[in-house]
C-alpha positions in Angstrom: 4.3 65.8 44.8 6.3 63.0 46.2 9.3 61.9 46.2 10.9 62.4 42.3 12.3 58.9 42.1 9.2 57.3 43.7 7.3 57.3 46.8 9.1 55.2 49.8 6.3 52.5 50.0 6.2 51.5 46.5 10.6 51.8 45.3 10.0 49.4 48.4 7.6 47.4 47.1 9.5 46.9 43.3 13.1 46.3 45.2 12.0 43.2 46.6 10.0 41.6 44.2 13.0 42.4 42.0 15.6 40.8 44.2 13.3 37.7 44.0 13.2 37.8 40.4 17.2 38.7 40.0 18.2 36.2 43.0 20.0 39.6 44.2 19.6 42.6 46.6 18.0 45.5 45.0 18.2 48.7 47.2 15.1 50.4 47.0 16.8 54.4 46.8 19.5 53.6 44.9 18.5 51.3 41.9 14.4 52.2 41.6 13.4 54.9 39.9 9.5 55.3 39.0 8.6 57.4 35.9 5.6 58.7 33.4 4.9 55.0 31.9 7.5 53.0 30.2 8.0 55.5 27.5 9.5 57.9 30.4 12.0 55.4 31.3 13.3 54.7 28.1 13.4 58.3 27.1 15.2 58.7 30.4 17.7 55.6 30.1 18.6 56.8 26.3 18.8 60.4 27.9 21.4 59.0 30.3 23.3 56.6 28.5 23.2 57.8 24.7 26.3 60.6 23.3 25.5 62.6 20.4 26.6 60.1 17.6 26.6 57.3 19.6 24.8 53.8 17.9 21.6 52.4 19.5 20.9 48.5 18.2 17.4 47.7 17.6 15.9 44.3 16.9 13.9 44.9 13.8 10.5 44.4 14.1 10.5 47.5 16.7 8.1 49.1 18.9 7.9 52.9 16.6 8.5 54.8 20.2 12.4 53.6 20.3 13.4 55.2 17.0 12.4 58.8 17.9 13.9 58.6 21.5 17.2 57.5 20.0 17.3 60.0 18.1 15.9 62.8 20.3 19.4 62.0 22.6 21.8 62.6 19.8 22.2 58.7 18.9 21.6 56.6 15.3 19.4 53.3 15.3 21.3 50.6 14.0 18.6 47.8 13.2 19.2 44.1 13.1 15.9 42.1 12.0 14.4 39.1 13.1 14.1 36.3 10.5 10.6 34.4 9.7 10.6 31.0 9.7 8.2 28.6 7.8 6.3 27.7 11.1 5.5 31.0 11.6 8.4 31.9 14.2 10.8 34.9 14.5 14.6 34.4 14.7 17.5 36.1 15.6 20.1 35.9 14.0 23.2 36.3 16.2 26.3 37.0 13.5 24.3 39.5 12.2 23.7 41.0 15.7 27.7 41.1 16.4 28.4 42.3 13.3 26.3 45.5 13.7 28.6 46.5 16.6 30.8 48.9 16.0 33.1 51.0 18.4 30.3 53.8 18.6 27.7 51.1 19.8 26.8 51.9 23.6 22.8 51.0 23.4 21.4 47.5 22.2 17.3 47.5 23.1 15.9 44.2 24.1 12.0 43.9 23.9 10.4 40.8 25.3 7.9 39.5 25.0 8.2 41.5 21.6 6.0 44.4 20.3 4.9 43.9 17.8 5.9 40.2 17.2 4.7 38.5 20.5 7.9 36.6 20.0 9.5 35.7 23.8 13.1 35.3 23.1 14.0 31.9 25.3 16.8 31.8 27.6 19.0 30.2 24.7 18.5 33.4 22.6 19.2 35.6 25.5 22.5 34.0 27.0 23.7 34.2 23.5 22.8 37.9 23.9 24.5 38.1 27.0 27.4 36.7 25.3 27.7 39.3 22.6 27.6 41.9 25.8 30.0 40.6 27.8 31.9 40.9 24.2 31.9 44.7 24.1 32.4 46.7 27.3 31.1 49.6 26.2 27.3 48.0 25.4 24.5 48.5 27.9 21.1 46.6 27.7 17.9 48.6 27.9 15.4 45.5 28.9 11.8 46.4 27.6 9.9 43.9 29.5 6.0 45.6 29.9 4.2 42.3 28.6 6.5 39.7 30.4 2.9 39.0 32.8 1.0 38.7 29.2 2.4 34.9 28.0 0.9 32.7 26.9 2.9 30.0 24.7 6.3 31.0 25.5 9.6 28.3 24.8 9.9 25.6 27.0 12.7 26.0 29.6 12.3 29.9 29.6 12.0 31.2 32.8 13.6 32.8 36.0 15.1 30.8 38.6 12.5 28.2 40.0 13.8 30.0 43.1 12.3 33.3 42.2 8.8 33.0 43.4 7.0 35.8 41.4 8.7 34.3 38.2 6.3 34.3 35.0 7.2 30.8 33.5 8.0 31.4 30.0 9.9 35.1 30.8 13.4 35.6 31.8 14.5 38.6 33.2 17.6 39.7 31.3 19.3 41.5 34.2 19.3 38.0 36.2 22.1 36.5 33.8 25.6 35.9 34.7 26.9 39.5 34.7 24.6 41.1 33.1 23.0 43.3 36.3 25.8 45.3 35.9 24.9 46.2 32.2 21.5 46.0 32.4 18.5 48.7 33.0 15.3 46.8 33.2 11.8 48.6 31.9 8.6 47.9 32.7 4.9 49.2 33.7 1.8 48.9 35.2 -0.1 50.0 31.9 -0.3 46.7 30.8 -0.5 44.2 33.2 -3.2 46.2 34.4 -5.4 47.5 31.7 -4.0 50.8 33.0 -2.0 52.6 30.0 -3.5 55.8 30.4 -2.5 55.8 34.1 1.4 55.9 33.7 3.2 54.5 35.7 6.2 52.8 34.3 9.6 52.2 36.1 13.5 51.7 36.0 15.5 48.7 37.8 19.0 48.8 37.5 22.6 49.7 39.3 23.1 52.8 41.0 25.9 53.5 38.4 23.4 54.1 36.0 20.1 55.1 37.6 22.4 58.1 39.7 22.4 60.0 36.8 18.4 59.1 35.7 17.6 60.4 39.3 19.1 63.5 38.8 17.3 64.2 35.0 14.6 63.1 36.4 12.9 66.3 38.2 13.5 68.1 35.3 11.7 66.5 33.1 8.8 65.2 34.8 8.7 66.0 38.5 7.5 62.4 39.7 4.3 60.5 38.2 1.0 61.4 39.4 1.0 60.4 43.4 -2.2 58.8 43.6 -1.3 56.6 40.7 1.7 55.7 42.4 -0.3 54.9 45.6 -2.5 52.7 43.7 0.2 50.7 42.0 1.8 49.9 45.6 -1.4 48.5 47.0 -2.6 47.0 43.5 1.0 44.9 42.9 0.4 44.1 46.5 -2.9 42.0 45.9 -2.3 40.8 42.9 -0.3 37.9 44.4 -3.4 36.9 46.3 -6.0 34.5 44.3 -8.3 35.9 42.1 -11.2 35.2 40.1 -10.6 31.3 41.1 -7.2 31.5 40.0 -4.2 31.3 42.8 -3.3 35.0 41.7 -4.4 37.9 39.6 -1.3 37.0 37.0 -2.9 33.2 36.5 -5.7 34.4 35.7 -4.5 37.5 33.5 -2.5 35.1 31.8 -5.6 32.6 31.0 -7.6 35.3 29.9 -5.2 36.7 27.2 -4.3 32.7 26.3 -8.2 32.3 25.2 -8.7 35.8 23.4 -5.5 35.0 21.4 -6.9 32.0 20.4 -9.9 33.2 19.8 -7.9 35.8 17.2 -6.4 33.3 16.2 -9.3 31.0 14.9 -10.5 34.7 13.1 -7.5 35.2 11.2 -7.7 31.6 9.9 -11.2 31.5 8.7 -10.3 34.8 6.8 -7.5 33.0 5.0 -4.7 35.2 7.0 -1.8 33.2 8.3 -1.4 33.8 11.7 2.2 34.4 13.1 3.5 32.4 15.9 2.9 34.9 18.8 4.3 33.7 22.6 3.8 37.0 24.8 2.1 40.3 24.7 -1.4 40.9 23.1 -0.9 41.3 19.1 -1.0 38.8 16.4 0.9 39.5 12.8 -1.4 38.3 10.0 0.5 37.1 7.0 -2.2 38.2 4.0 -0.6 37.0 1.4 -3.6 35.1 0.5 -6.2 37.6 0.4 -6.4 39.7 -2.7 -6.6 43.3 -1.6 -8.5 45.7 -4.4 -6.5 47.2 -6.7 -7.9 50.8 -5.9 -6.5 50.9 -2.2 -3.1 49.8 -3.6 -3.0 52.7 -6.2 -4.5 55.3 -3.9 -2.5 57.5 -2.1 -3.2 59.0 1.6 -1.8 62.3 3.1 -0.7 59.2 5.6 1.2 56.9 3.0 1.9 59.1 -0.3 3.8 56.3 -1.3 1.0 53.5 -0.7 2.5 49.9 0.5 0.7 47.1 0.7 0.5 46.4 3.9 -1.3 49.5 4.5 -3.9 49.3 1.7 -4.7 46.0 3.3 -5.7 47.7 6.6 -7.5 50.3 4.9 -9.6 48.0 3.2 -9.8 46.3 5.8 -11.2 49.1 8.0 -13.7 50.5 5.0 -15.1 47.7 4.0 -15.2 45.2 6.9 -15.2 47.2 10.1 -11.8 45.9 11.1 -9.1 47.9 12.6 -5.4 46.5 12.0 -2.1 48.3 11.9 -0.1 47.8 9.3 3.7 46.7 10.2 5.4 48.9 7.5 5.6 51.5 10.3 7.9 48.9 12.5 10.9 48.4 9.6 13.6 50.8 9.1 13.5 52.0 5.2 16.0 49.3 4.1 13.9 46.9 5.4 10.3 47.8 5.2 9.9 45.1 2.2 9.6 42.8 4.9 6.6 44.0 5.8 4.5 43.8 2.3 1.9 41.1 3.5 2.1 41.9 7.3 -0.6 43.4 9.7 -0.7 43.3 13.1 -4.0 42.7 15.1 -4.8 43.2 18.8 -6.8 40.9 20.7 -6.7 43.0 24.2 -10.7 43.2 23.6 -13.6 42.3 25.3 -15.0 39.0 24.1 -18.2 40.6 22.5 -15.4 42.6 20.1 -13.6 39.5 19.6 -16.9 37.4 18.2 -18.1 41.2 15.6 -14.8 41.1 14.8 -14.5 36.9 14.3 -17.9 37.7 12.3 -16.8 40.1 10.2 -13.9 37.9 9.2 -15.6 35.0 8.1 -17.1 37.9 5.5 -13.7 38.7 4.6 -12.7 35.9 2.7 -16.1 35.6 0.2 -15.5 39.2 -0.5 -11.9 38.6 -0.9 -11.4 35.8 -3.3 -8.8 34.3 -1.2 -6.5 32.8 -3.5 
């Protein structure tokens, strides 16, 4: 074992690459605490902050993992969706987001960049956040940000301080806005910056008035992460700021790589006759298949899965039968109310090796002869 809320040299480690990125000082014992991958975190920061009754915001798309946890702590998800645009973007609409506060709201979960959008919300969209938070005392600001090293077409202006020297450009850290470390408990991981998901290693930034009480739940849920994991993490974040691969560091060139498989996807959707979402961050693509004509037997057949069948999710398993493709369809990311949103929308994953990427651009170009893409 080690130390429950992480081993000295790596809560070491994370505090100062977080005061760079927040422009603040981050004490290392007091406002680190390194847990079982992301999804620890955020089942410990809803553990901590979330009464019985008490309303958790999500912005709808959502990752499926945030819905359970909310209401595994007693609380009720109150979603707010993003809006698509004609070019293909996601919006946010920010009446609608102040109008689902109510006096029971305490939790409003920020993902970006967004899973399983790829949208980065821009530093516009998050001071108008920030806005609605300094708005409503109670509200506290879970900050899912696992892809933030994964960009690769995020909004102009969106980044850190110029000062902050380990800044992504295109990613703002939440926490790092006018008054907002105070209300604020950042997530994030090594899983996927890495390629490491199975490893789990995820961890907590944020003030000691709320991580006191995630320190104390913490041994008795999970004693501490694996130690050699840990271990590796320390000395892994450690070189990753050296140059790699003929890039100046390891996040250069992680963040070409992902730019040219997304394209890549990107060209495969297209040649299918799927519209292609605008994606900024992260490593999925929503496909808008409207166009192709899914067979009429996978929309009347049922599954033990989907007893009610959606369209969405005949058009993956088509998809899989017939062409060999795996998708996921994004019914499963709506709340009920909302799922009609999702009718012509699949989300791919381009977090492949490039040999995957060209079957799969292969069996694409099949798609749309077999199709009849209107």
């Amino acid at each position: 074992y080690t130390r429950s809320a992480g081993p000295p040299p790596l809560v070491k480690l994370l505090a100062a690459r977080y005061s760079m990125h927040l422009q603040r000082e981050v004490n290392a014992e007091q406002e680190i605490s390194i847990t079982v991958g992301a999804s620890q975190a955020l089942f410990m920061a809803l553990q901590a902050l979330l009464s019985p009754g008490d309303e958790a915001i999500l912005i709808e798309p959502f990752f499926d993992l945030y819905l359970g946890q909310i209401r595994l702590a007693g609380g009720k998800p109150v979603t707010v969706p993003l809006e698509p645009r004609d070019n293909g973007s996601w919006e946010l609409d920010m009446e609608r987001l102040r109008s689902a506060i109510t006096p029971k709201t305490r939790v409003l979960i920020l993902n970006s960049p967004h899973n399983p959008t790829g949208k980065v919300f821009s530093r516009r969209e998050q001071e108008a956040i920030a806005q609605v938070v300094r708005e409503n005392p109670r509200l506290v600001v879970i900050s899912d940000e696992v892809y933030k090293y994964i960009l690769h077409s995020a909004p102009p202006g969106t980044q850190d301080s110029p000062a902050s020297s380990l800044a992504r450009p295109g990613h703002v850290h939440f926490a790092s806005l006018e008054g907002m470390w105070d209300r604020t408990i950042t997530v994030s991981s090594a899983g996927k910056t890495f390629s490491v998901t199975g490893w789990q290693v995820g961890w907590m930034v944020g003030p000691a008035h709320f991580l006191k009480d995630i320190h104390t739940l913490t041994p008795y849920v999970q004693f501490c992460a694996a130690t050699p994991m840990q271990d590796a993490l320390a000395r892994v974040l450690a070189r990753a700021e050296q140059p790699y691969e003929g890039q100046a560091s390891y996040y250069e060139w992680l963040q070409q790589l992902y730019n040219a498989k997304m394209h890549k996807l990107r060209a495969a959707l297209t040649s299918a006759g799927i519209i292609p979402m605008k994606g900024e961050g992260g490593f999925f693509l929503i496909g808008d298949t409207r166009n192709l004509k899914v067979p009429k037997k996978y929309l009347e057949e049922a599954t033990p899965a989907r007893p009610q069948m959606t369209r969405d999710w005949a058009c993956c398993r088509w998809l899989a039968i017939e062409h060999g493709i795996i998708a996921i369809p994004c019914s499963p990311f709506f709340s009920e109310e909302n799922r009609g949103m999702s009718e012509n929308l699949v989300r791919f994953a381009f977090c492949k090796t490039d040999d995957t990427l060209q079957e799969a651009a292969e069996a694409f170009a099949k798609v749309a002869e077999a199709a009849a893409v209107l």
